[in-house]
C-alpha positions in Angstrom: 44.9 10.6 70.6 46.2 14.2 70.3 46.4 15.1 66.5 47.4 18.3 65.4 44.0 20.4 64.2 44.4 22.2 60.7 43.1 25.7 60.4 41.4 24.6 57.6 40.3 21.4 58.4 38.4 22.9 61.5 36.9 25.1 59.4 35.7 23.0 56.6 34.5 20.2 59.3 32.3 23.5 60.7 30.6 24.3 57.5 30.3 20.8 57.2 27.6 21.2 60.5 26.6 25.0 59.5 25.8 26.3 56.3 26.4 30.1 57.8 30.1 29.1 58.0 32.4 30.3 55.1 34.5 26.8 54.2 37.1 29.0 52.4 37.9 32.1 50.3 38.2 30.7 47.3 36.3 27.5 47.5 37.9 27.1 43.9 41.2 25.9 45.7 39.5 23.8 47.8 39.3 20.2 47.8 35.6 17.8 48.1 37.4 16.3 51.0 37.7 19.6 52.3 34.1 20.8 51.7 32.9 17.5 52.7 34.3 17.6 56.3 36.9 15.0 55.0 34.0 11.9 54.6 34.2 12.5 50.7 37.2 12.3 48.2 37.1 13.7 44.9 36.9 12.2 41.4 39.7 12.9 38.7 38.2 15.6 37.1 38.8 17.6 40.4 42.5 17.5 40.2 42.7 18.2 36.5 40.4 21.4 37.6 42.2 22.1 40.3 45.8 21.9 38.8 44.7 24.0 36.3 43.2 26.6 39.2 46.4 26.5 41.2 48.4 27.7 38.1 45.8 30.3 37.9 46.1 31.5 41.0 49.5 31.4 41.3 50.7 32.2 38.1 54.2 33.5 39.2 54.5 30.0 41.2 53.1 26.9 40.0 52.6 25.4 36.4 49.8 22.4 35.7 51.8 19.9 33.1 50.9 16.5 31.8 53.3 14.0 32.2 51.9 10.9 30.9 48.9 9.5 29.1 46.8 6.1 30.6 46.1 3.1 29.2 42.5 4.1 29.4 43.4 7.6 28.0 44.1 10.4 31.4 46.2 12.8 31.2 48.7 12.3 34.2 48.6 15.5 35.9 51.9 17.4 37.6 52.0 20.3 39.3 55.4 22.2 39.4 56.1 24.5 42.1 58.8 27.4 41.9 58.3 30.9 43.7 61.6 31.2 42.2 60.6 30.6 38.2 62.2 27.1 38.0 59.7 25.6 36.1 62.3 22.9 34.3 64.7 20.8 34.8 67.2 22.7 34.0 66.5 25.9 35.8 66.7 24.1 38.7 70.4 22.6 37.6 71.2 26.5 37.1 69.7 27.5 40.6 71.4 24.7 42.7 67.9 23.7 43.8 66.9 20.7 45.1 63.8 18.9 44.0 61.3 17.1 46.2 58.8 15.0 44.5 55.7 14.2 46.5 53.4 11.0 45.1 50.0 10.2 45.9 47.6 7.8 44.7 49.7 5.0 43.6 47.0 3.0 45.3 44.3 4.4 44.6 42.4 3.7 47.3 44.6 5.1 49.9 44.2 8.7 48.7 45.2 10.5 51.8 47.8 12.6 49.9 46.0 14.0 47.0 43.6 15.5 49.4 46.3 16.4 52.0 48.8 17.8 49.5 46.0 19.9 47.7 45.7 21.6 51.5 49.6 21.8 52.0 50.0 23.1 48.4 47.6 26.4 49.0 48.8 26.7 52.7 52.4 27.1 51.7 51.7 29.0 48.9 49.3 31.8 50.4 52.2 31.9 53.4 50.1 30.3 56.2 52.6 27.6 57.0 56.4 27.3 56.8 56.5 30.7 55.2 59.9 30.5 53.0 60.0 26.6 52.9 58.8 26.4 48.6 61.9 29.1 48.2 64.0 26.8 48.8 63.3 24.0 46.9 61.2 23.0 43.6 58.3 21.0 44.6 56.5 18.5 42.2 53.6 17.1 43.3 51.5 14.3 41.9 48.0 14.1 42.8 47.5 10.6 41.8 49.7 8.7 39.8 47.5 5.6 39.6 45.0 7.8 37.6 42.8 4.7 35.9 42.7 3.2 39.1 41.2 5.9 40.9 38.4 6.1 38.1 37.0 2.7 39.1 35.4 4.6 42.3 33.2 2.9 44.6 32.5 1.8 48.6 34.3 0.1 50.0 37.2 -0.5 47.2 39.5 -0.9 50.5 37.5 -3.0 53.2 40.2 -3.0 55.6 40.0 0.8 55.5 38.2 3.9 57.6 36.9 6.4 55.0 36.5 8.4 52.7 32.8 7.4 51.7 34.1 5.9 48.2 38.0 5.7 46.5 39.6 4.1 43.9 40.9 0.8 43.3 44.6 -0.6 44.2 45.8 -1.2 40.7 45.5 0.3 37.7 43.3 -0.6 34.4 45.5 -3.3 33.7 45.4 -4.9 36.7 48.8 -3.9 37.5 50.4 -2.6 40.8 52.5 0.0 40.5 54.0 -0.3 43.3 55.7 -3.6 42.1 56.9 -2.2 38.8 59.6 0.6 39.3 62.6 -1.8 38.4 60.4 -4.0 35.7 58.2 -0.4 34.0 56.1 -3.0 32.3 53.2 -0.5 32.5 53.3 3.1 30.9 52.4 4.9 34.1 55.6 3.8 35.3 57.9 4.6 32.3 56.0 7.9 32.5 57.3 8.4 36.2 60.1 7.5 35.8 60.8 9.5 32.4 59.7 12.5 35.3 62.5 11.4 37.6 64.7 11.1 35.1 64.3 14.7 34.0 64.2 16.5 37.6 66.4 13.6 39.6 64.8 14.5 42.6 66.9 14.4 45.6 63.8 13.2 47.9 60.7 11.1 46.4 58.1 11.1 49.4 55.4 7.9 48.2 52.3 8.2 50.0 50.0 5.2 51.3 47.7 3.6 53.8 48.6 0.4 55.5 46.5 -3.0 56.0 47.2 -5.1 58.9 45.8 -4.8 62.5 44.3 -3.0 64.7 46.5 -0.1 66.8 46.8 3.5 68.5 50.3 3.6 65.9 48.5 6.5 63.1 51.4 6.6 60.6 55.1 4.6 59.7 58.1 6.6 58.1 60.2 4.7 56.0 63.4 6.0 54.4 66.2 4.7 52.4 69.1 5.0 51.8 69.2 4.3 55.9 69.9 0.3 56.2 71.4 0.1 52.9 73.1 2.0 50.1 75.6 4.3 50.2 77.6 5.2 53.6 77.7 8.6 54.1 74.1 9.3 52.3 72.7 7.1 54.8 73.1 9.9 57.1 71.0 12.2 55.4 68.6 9.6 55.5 68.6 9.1 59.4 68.6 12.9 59.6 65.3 12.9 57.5 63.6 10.2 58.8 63.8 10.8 62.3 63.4 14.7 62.0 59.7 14.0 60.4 59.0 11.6 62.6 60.3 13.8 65.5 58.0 16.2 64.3 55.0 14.3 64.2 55.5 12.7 67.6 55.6 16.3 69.2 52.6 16.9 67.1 50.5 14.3 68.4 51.1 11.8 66.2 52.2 8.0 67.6 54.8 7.5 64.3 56.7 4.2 63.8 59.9 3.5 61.5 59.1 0.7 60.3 56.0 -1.1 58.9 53.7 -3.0 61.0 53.3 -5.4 59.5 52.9 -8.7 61.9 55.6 -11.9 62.1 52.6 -14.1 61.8 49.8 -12.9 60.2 47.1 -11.8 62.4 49.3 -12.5 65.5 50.5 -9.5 67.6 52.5 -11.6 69.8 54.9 -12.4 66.9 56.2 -8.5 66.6 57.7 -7.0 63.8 60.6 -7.4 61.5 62.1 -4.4 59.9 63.9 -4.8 56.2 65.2 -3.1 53.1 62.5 -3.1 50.3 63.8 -4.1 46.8 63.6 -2.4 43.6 60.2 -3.5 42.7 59.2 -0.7 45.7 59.0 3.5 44.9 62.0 3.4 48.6 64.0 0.4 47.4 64.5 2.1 43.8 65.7 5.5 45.2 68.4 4.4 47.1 69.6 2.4 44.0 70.0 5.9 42.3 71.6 7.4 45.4 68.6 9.8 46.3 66.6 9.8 49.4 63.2 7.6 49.1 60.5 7.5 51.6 57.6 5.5 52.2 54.4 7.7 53.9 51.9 4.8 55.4 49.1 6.3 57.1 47.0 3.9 59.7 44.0 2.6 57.9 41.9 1.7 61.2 42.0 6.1 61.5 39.5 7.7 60.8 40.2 9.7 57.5 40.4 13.4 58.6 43.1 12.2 60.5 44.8 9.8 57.9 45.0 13.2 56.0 46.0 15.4 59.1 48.7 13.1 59.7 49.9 12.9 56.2 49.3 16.7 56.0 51.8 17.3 59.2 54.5 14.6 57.5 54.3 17.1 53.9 54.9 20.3 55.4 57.6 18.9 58.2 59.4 17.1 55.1 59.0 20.2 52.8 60.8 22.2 56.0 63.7 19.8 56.3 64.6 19.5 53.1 64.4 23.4 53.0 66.4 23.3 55.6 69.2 20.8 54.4 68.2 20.0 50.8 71.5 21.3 49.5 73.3 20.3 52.0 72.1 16.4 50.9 72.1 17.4 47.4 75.9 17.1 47.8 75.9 14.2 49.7 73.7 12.6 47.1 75.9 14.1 44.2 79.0 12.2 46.0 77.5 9.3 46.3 77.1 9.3 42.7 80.7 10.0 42.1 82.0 7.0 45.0 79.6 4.5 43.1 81.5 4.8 39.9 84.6 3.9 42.0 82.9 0.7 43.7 84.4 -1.9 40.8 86.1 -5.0 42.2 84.2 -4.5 45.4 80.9 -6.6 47.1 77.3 -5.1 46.9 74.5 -6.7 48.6 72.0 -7.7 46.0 69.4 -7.7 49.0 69.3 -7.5 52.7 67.8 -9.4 56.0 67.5 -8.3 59.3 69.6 -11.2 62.2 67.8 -13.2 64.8 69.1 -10.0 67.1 65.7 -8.9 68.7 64.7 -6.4 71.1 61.7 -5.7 73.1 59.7 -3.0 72.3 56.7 -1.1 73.6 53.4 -1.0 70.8 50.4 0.8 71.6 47.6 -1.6 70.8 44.6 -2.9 71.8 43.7 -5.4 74.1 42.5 -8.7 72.4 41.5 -11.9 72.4 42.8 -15.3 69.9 40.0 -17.8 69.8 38.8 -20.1 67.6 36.1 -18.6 64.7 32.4 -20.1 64.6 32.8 -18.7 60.9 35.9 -20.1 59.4 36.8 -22.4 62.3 40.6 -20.7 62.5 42.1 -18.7 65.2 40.9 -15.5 65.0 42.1 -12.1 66.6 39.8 -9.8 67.8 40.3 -6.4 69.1 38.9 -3.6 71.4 39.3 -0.4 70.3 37.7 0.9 73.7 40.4 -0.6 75.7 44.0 0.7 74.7 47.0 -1.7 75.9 50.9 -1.4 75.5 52.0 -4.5 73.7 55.7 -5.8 74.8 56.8 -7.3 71.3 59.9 -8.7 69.7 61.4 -6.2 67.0 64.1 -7.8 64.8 65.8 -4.6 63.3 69.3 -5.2 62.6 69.8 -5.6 59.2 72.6 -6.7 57.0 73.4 -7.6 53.6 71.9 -11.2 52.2 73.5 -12.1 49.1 76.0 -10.1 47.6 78.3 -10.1 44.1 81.4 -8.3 43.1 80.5 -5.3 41.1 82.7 -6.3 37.3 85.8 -4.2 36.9 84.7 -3.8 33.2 80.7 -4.3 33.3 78.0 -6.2 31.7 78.1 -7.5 28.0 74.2 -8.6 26.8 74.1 -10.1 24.1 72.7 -8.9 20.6 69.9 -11.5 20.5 68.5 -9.6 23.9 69.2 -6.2 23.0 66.2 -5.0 21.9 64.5 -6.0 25.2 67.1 -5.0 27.5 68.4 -1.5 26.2 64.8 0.2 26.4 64.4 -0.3 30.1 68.3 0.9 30.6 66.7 3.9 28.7 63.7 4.3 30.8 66.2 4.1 33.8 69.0 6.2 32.7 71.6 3.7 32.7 74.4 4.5 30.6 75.4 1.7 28.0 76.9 1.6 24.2 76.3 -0.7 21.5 79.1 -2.8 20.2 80.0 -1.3 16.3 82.6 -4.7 15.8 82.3 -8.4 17.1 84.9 -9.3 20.3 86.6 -12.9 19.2 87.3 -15.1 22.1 86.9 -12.6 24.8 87.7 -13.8 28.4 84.3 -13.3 30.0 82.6 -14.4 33.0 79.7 -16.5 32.1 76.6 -17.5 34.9 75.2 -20.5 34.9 71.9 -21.9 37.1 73.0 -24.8 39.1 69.3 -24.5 40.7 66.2 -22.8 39.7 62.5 -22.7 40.6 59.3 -21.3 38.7 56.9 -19.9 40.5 53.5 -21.8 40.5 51.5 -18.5 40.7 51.5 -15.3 38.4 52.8 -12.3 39.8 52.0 -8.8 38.2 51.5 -10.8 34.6 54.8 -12.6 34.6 56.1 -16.4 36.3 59.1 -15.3 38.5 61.9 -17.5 38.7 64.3 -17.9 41.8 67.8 -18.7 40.6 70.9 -20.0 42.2 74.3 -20.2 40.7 77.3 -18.8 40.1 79.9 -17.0 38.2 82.9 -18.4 36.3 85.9 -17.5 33.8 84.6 -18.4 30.4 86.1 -17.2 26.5 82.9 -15.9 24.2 82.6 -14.7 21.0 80.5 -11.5 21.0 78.7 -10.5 18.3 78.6 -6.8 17.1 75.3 -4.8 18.0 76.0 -6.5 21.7 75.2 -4.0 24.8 77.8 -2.8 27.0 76.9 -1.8 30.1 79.9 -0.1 32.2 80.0 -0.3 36.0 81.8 3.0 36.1 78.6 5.1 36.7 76.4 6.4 39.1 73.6 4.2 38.4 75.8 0.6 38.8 74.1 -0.8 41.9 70.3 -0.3 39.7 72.5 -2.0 36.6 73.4 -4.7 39.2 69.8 -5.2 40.9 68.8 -5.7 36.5 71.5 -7.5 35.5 72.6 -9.7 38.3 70.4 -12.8 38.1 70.0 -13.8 41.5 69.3 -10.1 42.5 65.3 -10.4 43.4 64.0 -7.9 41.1 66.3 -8.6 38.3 64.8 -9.3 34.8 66.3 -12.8 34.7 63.7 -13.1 38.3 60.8 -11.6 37.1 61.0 -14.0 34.1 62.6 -12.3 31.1 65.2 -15.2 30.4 63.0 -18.2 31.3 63.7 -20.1 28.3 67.3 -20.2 28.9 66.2 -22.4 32.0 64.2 -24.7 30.3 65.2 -27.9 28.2 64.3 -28.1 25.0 65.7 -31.2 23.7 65.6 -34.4 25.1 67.2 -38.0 24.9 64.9 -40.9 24.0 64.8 -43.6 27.2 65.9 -46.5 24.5 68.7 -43.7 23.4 70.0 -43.0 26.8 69.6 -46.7 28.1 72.4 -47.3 25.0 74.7 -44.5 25.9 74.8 -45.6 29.3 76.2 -48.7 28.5 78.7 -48.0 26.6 79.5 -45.3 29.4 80.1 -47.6 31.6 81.9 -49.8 29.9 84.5 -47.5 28.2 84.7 -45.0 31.5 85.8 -46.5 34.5 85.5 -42.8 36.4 82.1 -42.3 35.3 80.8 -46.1 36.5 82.5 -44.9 39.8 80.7 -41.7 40.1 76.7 -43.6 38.8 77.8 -46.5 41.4 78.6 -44.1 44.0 75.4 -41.9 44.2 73.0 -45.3 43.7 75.2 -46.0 47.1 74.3 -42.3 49.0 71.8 -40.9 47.4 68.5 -43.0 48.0 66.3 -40.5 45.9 68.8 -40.6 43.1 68.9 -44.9 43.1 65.0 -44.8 43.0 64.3 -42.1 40.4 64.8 -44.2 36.4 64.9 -40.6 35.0 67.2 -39.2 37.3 69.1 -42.3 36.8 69.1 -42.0 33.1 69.5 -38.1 33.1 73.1 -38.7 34.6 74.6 -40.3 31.5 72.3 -37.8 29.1 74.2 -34.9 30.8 78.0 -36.4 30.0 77.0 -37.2 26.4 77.9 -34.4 24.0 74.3 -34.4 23.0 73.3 -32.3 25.9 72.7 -28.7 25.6 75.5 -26.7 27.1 73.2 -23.6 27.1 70.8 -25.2 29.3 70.7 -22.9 32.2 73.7 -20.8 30.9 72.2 -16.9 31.9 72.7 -14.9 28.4 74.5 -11.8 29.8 78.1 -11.9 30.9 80.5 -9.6 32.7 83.3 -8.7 31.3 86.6 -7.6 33.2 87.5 -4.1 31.1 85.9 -2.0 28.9 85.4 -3.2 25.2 87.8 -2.0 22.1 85.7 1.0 21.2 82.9 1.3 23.8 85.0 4.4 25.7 
């Protein structure tokens, strides 16, 4: 497959085979990977050298900062890029300049953009590509951002994976994956990132990866959002970027896809693909929440590496030129978007998305392969050969629309003092704008959520039981007490307040378990206890005996269950808890006496 062929790169993968080659002027700039012929990766103490070394050499252009600190004690190393002296925040504001922040190393064992954006970096900045392209734009660039993880360094830390000779490990020191926590920001590399974001509000975050999955000739997917979800007219920009890097690419060499390949059936090709809209939990699915452009860089891990990083090389500089290009131009769009989502109370926002039974036929570039039973695990195994490339015709479901949906509050969100503490720190790390309540609300007309339907999850996930929760909202009167949260629905951030806040939303706090005990019954009726109320029950309430005789009649699991049977009457007794189930924050149809 025709890849494009770095200057560099062929030069380092020279010296690599003669020592009588120069790798590079200044082999201070220059990268392990680099010197190694791409078969080596660095360790961490490269990129705090080498962040360091870039300031140096470009003094008038880069800064090295620390952004965070890991649980194992790292500094989290930034580099800042400005030809034009925007080093902060602010100067950026002041210059109109859009900011472009480019991740690697999230997993840390698909490093294929630290060592490809080292190369960009000096490329760009001695003026051998895209001359003009940083002038136009403040770059940030993270190395790695999963900075413990890439510390516990060994072979084969990604089995499923060409090269380098050693990398890091997929989650970080805590056993965390960070690229489940941007709506949660349990860990402090993720409150770090997105205290970062929070400062520059980049218009474009570029996260970059290396799948899993099968075999293929496909080298690299583009994903960008907002483009199947989010808002209207800054789903434009998003086409516009995603197809112009992957149009790029393709005339490069490169086979790109815009979607992941990720298999219907696992390890079955004939079961094709099905595209989606990632959730919150995802670096893509947060960023359109905000109303800035988010894309997802996944690199082919059957590749060898020197092209994993040529191909992740190509996607930097062709991203870096189209946001140069039409950064400010999308900066608008994205500042517009911010001002039409705190106009979008009293209407429906999907809470997530699926794609229809709508499929198409498309053409993949495979392998051919063979499905027969394994002498090893006695399953049906595929098995493919790379020698013999083969155009797959596979179904590609990739029509997407809304799943569930709720009506953003004409007022907003009211949580409740007892959950304050928890709530309004993660409404800090986001940005989200709320006040505190100085004076209680008597008998305020509310909505009020309750669970009709809920199910724990039997498994851990990311240190927390998940819940899935089904219910719905209704007109109730509270009292409120003061030091409550209110949460308005006029501001730019609602639909990230909504994906929080609305409980059936799937990476809202109430799913990722932070309200499970207001699902959970903590009283109970003795059987000898409800066996007496039930009597008298029946023999006082004639609508009641109806309703018991009735579902002994139609519901056969309901006659046969004693509990169930008994539960029934337990329920209709003032005894039973009316907060079982009852979700603690409510919505509230106008903005609070005093919370302007």
């Amino acid at each position: 497959m025709m890849i494009r062929t770095l200057p560099a790169v062929l030069v380092l993968a020279l010296s690599a085979l003669s020592p009588t080659v120069e790798a590079a002027s200044d082999t201070s700039l220059t990268t392990v990977a680099e010197r190694s012929g791409f078969v080596k990766t660095g360790r961490y103490d490269e990129v705090i050298a080498l962040c360091d070394a870039f300031a140096a050499r470009y003094p008038d252009a880069v800064r090295c900062r620390t952004f965070g600190t890991t649980p194992e004690g790292r500094p989290m190393k930034l580099l800042v890029v400005s030809p034009t002296g925007a080093f902060t925040a602010a100067e950026a504001r002041a210059q109109g300049l859009p900011v472009t922040l480019i991740q690697g190393g999230i997993h840390a064992g698909e490093i294929d953009g630290k060592d490809a954006g080292f190369l960009a970096l000096r490329e760009l900045l001695d003026g051998e590509v895209a001359p003009g392209v940083l002038e136009r734009q403040v770059l940030l660039f993270v190395p790695v951002f999963n900075v413990d993880g890439h510390e516990r360094f060994k072979a084969w830390n990604r089995p499923n994976q060409r090269g380098p000779e050693e990398m890091g490990w997929r989650t970080t020191a805590q056993n965390y994956n960070l690229n489940r926590d941007y709506a949660k920001a349990d860990t402090p590399e993720m409150r770090a990132m997105l205290a970062l974001y929070r400062e520059w509000d980049p218009l474009a975050y570029i996260d970059l990866h290396v799948t899993d999955g099968a075999k293929f000739e496909h080298d690299i997917s583009i994903m960008v959002e907002p483009v199947h979800a989010g808002d209207m007219a800054l789903r434009e920009a998003g086409f516009a970027f995603r197809d112009g890097v992957i149009g790029r690419l393709a005339e490069q060499g490169s086979l790109p896809l815009p979607f992941y390949p990720s298999f219907v059936e696992y390890d079955n090709p004939a079961s094709g693909f099905t595209d989606g809209v990632a959730p919150p939990r995802f670096s893509h699915g947060y960023t359109l929440l905000r109303n800035r452009l988010g894309m997802l860089v996944e690199t082919h891990s059957w590749r060898t590496y020197p092209e994993r990083v040529r191909a992740t090389y190509n996607t930097i500089i062709a991203s870096l030129q189209l946001l140069a290009t039409h950064g400010r131009d999308w900066q608008a769009v994205a500042h517009a978007a911010d001002a039409r989502a705190t106009r979008l109370t009293g209407t429906e926002v999907p809470l997530d998305y699926k794609a229809t039974e709508q499929v198409r036929a498309i053409d993949f570039r495979g392998y051919a392969y063979s499905r027969t039973p394994s002498e090893v695990s006695g399953a049906l195994m595929t098995r493919y050969d790379e020698s013999t490339p083969q155009v797959w015709k596979v179904p590609l479901r990739d029509q997407i629309v809304p799943d569930k949906t709720e009506t953003v509050p004409t007022g907003g969100y009211i949580v409740p003092v007892e959950h304050a503490e928890t709530v309004a720190p993660l409404l800090d790390v986001h940005g989200l704008r709320y006040t505190r309540l100085a004076r209680p609300l008597q008998h305020t007309p509310v909505e009020v959520f309750r669970a009709t339907a809920t199910a724990f999850a039997a498994q851990p996930l990311e240190g927390r039981q998940r819940v899935d929760i089904d219910g719905e909202w209704s007109p109730g009167t509270r009292d409120v007490r003061a030091g409550a949260l209110f949460v308005p629905s006029a501001q730019p951030g609602i639909r990230l307040a909504m994906a929080l806040l609305e409980p059936r939303a799937p990476d809202a706090l109430a799913a990722w378990g932070e309200f499970n005990n207001a699902f959970e019954r903590k009283e109970y009726m003795e059987d000898y206890v409800a066996e007496e109320v039930a009597r008298e029950m029946l023999a006082r309430d004639p609508a009641v005996r109806a309703e018991f005789e009735r579902r002994l009649r139609e519901d056969e699991a309901f006659a046969g269950d004693p509990r169930a049977r008994l539960d029934f009457f337990y329920r209709r007794h003032s005894s039973w808890d009316d907060r079982h189930g009852l979700y603690p924050v409510m919505r509230i149809g106008k903005v609070p006496a005093g919370a302007e």
